[in-house]
N, C-alpha and C positions, 0 to 999 in steps of 0.2 A: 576454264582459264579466263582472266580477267583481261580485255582488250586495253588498248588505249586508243580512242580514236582520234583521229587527227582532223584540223587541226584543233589544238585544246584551249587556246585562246584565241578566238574567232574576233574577225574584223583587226582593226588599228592595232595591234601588237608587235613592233619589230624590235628585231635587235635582242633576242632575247639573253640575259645572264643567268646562271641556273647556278645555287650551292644549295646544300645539304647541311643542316646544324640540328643533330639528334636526329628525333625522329619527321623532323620538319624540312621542309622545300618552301626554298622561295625563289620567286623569278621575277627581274626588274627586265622593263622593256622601256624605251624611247618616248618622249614625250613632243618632240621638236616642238612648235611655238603655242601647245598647248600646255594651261596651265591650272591647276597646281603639276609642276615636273616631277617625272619617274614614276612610274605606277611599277609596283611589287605587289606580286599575288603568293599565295600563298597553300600550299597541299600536302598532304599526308600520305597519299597514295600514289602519286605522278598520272592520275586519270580526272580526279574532278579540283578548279582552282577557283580558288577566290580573291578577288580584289581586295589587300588588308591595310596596306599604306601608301602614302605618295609623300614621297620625299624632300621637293622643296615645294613646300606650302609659303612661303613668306617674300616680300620684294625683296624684302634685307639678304636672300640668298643668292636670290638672280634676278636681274632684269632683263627680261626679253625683249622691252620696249623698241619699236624699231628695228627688230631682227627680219630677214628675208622668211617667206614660206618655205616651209622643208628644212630652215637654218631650226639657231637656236639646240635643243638638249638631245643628244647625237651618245646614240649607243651606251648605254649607263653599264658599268660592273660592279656587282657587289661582292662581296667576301665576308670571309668570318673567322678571326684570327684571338685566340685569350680571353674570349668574353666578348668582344667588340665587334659589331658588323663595320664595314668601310664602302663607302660607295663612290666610285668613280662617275665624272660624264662630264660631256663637251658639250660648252658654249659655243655656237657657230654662230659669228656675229655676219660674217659672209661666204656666197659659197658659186656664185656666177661667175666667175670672172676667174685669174690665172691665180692669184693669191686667194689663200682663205685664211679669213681669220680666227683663229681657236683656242679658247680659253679650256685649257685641263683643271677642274677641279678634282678635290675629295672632300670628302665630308660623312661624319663618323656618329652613331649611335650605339647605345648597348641596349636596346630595343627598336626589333622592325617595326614597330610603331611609330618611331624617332621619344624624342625630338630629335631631330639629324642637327648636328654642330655648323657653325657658318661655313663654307666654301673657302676653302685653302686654293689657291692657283697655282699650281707647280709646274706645266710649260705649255706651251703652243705648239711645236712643232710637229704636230700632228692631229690626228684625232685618234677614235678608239682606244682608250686610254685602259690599262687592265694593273692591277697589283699581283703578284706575286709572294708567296708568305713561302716563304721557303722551310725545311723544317731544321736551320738550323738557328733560327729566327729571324734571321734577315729577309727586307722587302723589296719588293726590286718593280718599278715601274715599266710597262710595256706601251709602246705605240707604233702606229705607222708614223710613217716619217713621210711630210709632204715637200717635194720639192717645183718651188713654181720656177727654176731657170728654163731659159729657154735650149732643147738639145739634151733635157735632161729629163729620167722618167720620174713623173708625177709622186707615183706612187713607188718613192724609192726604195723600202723594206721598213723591215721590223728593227725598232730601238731598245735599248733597253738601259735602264740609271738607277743605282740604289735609291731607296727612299729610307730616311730617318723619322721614323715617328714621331720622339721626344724633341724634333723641331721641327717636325712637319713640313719638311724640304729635301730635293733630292742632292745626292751628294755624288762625289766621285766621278770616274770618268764615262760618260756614252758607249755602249757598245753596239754596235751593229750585231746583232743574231743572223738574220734572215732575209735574203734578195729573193724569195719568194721565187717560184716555177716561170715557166714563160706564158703562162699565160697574161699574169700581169696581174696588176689590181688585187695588189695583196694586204690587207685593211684587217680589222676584227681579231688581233690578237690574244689567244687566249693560252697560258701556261699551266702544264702539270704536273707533277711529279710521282711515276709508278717504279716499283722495284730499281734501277741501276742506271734509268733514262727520265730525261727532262723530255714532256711533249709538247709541242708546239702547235696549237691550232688556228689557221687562219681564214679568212674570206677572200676569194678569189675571183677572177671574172668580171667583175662590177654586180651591181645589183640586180641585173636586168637580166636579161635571158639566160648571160651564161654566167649567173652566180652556181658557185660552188663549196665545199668544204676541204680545204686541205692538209693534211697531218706530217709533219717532221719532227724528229728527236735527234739528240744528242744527250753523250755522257756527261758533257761538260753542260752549266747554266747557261754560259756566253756564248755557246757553240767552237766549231760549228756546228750546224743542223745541218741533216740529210733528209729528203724530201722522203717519203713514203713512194716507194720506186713504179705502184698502182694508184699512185693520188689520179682523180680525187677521193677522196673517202665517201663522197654526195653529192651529186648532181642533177638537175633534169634536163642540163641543157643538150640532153642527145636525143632527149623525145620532148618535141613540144606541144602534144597532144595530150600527154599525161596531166591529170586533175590538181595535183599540186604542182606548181611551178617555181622559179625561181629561190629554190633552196640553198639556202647556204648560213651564213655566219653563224656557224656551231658554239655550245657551250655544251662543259661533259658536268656528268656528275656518276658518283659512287652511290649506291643505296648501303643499308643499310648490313644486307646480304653479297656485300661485295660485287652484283650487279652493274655493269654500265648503260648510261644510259646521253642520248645527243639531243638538246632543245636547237630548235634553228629558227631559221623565219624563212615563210614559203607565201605564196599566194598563190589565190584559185580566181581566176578569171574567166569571162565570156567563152563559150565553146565556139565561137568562132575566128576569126582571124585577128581580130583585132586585137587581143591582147589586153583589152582595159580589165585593168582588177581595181574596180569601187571600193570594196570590204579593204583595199591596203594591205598591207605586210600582215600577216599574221604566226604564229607561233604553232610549232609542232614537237613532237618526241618521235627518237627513233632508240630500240633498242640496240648495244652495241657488244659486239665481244671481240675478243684478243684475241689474236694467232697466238701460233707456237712462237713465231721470229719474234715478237712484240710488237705488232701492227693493230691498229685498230681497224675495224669493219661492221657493218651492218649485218646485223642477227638475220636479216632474214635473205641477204645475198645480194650480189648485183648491187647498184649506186642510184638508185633511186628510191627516196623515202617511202615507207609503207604508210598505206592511207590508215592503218590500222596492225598494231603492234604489239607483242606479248606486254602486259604491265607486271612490273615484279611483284613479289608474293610480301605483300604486305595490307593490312587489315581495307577494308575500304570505307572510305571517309567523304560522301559526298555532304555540302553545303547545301543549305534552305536555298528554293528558290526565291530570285529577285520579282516583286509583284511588279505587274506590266504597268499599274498607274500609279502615277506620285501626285497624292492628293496637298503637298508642297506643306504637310502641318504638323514641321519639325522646325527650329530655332534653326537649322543647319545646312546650308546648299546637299551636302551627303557625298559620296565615294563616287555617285555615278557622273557628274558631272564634271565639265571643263569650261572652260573659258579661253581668250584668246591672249597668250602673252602678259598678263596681268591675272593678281589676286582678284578671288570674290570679295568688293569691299561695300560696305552700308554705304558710301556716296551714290554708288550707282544698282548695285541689288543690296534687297532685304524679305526677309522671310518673317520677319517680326512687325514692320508698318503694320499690317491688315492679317492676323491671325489664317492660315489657309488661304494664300494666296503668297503667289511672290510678285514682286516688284522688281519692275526694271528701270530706269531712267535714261533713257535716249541722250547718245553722244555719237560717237564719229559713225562714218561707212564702215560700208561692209567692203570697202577698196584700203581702208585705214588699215596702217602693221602697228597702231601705238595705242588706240581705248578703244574698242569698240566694246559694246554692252548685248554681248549675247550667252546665253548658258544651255551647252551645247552636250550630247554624249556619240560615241562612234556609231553609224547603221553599222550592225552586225547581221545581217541576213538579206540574202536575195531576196525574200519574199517577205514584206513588211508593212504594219501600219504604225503613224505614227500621231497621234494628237493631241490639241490642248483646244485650251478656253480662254478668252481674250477679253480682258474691257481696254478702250483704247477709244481718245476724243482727237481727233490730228485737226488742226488747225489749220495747216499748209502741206504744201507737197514737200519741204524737209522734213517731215515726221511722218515716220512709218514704226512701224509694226508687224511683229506676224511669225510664220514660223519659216524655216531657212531649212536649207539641207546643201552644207558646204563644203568647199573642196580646201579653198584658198583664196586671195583676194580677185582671182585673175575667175574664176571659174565655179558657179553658186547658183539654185535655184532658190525664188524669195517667193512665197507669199505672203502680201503682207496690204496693209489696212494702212490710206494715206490720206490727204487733203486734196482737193480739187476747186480751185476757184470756181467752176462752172459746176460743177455737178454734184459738189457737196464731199461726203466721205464716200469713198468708193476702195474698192477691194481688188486687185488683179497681182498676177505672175510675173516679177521681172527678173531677166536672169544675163547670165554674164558666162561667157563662154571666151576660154583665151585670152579673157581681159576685151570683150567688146562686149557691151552692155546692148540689150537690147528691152524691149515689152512687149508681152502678149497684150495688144491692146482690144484685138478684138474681142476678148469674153470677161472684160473687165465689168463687174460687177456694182453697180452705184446703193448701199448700204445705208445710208444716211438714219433711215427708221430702225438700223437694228440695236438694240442693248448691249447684244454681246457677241459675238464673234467664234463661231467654234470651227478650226481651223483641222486638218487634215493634211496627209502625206502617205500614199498607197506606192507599195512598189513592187512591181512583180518583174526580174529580170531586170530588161534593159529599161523597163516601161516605168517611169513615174510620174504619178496625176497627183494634182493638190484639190483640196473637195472644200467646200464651204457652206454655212452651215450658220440660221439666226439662231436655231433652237437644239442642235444635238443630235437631232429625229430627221429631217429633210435635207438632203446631202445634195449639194451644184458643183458638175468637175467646173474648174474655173483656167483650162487647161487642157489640151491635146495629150496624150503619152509624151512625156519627151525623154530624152536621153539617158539615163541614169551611169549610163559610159562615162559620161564628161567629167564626172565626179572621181575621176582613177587617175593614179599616179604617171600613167604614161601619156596621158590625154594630152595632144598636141607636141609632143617630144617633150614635156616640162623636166623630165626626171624628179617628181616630186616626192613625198615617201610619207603620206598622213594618212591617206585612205578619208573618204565621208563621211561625214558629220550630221545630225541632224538638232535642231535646236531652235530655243525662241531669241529673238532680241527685238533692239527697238533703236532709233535712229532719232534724233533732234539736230542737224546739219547748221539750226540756226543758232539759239539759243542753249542748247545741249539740258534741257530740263524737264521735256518732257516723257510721264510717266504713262508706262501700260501694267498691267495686272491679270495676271496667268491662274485661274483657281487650278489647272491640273495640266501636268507632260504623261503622256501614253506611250511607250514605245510596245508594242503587240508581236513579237515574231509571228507569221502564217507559215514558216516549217518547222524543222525536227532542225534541234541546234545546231547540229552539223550534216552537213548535205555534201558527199565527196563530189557527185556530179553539180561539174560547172552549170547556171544554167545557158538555154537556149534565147537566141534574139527575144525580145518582147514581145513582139506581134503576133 
């Protein structure tokens, strides 16, 4: 019998959307201010996925420019209605403070490959934005409803308004469906339709410890909805020892064999108390089956996701492994990369300058929400290496280089290759914790004689050391263990939701022109892809 193990899209994956078109699955997760936005994978079997499209590739569809950390492209849904994929997701232009601000887009392709159509805005007043295809053709928009008065609850239910396609605007009157249980923090709306009942699936709890999964139906579309009188359907938050945690915002799907089956987003964090999870939100499956009453429930019993899960009886179809080095000698940045809030553009990278090699050209900090020039992909593994190869002239201490592994603007370790009046080019760690900058100054390395620069990033656990290197062959930590905690969504109360980064870029603070030159990125896993056990401290 075929497993599925969990979770199946490791590291940075939240928010997961899950439909079925044929014999095909695809799953859109969250991109927030990383860009190109929406990453959709794609599988055959619901066990092995691959990365096949990302859905706004272009400025002309979003600007992130200026967006807060964590803001920005906020739980995407996709669907598939007559030939047509639709894809929903919110713009979060703010999200600290009592008001947030949210642009609801859609935007439509008749292939997951796109091109996706420009971004239609159809409202704000919420987030988690879902379509509904009803089967009598009509489409009905879902969201939470944010309410910032004061005396009033935040998160005050489920909405719902017809959508017109043929003007691509919603019409008719707002219905309220769902005040959601007491727990509260009822967000991540998703609608379904089986035999005589509309189901209602939401997120509960908040994100954090006590997220949840909760299922309600009714006869009616509008309601009302009656809670599932055993919700939740998913939780962990009644053991906080268990290896996957914080499960919740559900999406269902049908297989092919009439099967059900629930994507969510979970994290695996530190086995100790702390609770930082580096890797970020990630993505899991649980199998699901129906009562007799028409309730939904986990196949394998109890409300807590199975680290590991029957997968249904369908052919298996695993994808070519990813090679661990990118020797950069393609015309094309490629699927594995990100960036920050902005397109890959030839002003600031290029893959074509210098055949095998990429180019980067130094502009703002690594503190900046609006250009900075890094080309970054998720850490997905506790135990990991990561490297490249460096040419880089710095003229000043505004010009750095090097390679990064980041959280957000407040929280980042750099190594990186700068300028020094007194001592020439020199090499060291600076890093930024909570937003207070500091240097490793005492194992800063003075470089001046070296050609080129081969830069490292080891992390085992909590432990991450950066190693440096003139030739490839003779490796210098340039650095104590430090932290690799700090790099997690909960680091400092932030409530962040991106998980780690690791990647190069380059800094000109002055001028903004100066250029470095990467011949290769490494990312190496040192375990087995997925690892249920969290690990242990570093030490």
């Amino acid at each position: 019998m075929n497993k599925i193990v969990n979770p199946v899209l490791v590291g940075f994956h939240p928010d997961p959307s899950l439909i079925r078109v044929g014999d095909d699955y695809y799953m859109a997760t969250s991109t927030f201010e990383w860009f190109p936005g929406v990453e959709i994978h794609h599988s055959r079997d619901l066990i092995h996925w691959r990365l096949t499209a990302r859905a706004l590739t272009e400025s002309s569809q979003v600007n992130l420019r200026g967006n807060v950390a964590s803001g920005s492209i906020w739980a995407p849904a996709i669907s598939y209605d007559d030939g047509l994929f639709y894809l929903l997701f919110t713009d979060v232009k703010s999200r600290s403070r009592v008001y947030k601000d949210l642009h609801n887009y859609i935007i439509c392709s008749k292939s997951i490959e796109g091109p996706w159509s420009q971004p239609v805005r159809l409202n704000g007043s919420g987030f988690d934005p879902f379509l509904f295809h009803d089967d009598d053709g009509r489409k009905w928009l879902l969201n939470m409803r944010w309410d910032f008065r004061k005396n009033h609850n935040n998160f005050s239910g489920i909405i719902m308004q017809e959508y017109d396609a043929k003007s691509q605007s919603l019409i008719g009157p707002i219905h309220e469906i769902y005040k959601g249980t007491p727990v509260g923090v009822t967000e991540g709306p998703q609608l379904y339709k089986r035999g005589a009942f509309y189901y209602l699936l939401t997120a509960e709890g908040g994100t954090g410890v006590q997220h949840m999964v909760t299922l309600a139906r009714s006869r009616n579309l509008t309601g009302p909805y009656e809670t599932d009188p055993h919700f939740p359907l998913m939780t962990t938050a009644h053991d906080p020892t268990y290896p996957l945690q914080q499960a919740g915002h559900g999406t269902l799907v049908e297989t092919q064999h009439g099967e059900w089956y629930m994507a969510h987003l979970c994290t695996r964090p530190f086995s100790d108390t702390s609770l930082m999870n580096p890797l970020g939100r990630e993505t899991a499956i649980q199998k699901c089956i129906w009562t007799e009453d028409g309730w939904l429930r986990l196949s394998h019993g109890g409300k807590l996701p199975a680290l590991e899960t029957e997968a249904p009886n369908l052919p298996s179809h695993p994808f070519p492994a990813e090679e661990p080095r990118d020797h950069f000698d393609r015309e094309d940045i490629g699927f594995a990369y990100q960036s920050l809030r902005v397109p890959f553009d030839p002003s600031w990278v290029s893959l074509t300058d210098r055949p095998g090699f990429l180019r980067l050209r130094g502009r703002e900090s690594l503190a900046s929400l609006h250009d900075q020039s890094m080309v970054a992909r998720p850490i997905q593994h506790f135990h990991c290496s990561v490297e490249t190869c460096m040419e880089f002239k710095p003229e000043s201490f505004y010009e750095m280089a090097g390679l990064v592994c980041y959280y957000d603007d407040g929280d980042y370790y750099y190594l990186r290759v700068t300028g020094d009046e007194i001592r020439g080019v020199t090499l060291g760690v600076i890093l930024s914790k909570a937003g207070k900058y500091d240097e490793i100054s005492t194992m800063q390395l003075s470089v001046v004689n070296w050609k080129q620069y081969y830069l490292k990033a080891v992390i085992h656990g909590r432990d991450l050391i950066f190693y440096a290197s003139p030739d490839g062959q003779e490796w210098t930590a340039v650095c104590n263990p430090q932290d690799f905690g700090t790099l997690s969504d909960e680091y400092g109360g932030k409530l962040g939701f991106t998980g780690a980064f690791v990647g190069i870029c380059v800094q000109d603070l002055d001028r903004q022109s100066k250029e470095a030159w990467f011949d290769y990125f490494e990312y190496l896993p040192l375990e087995s892809l997925v690892d249920h056990t969290s690990p242990q401290k570093g030490k």
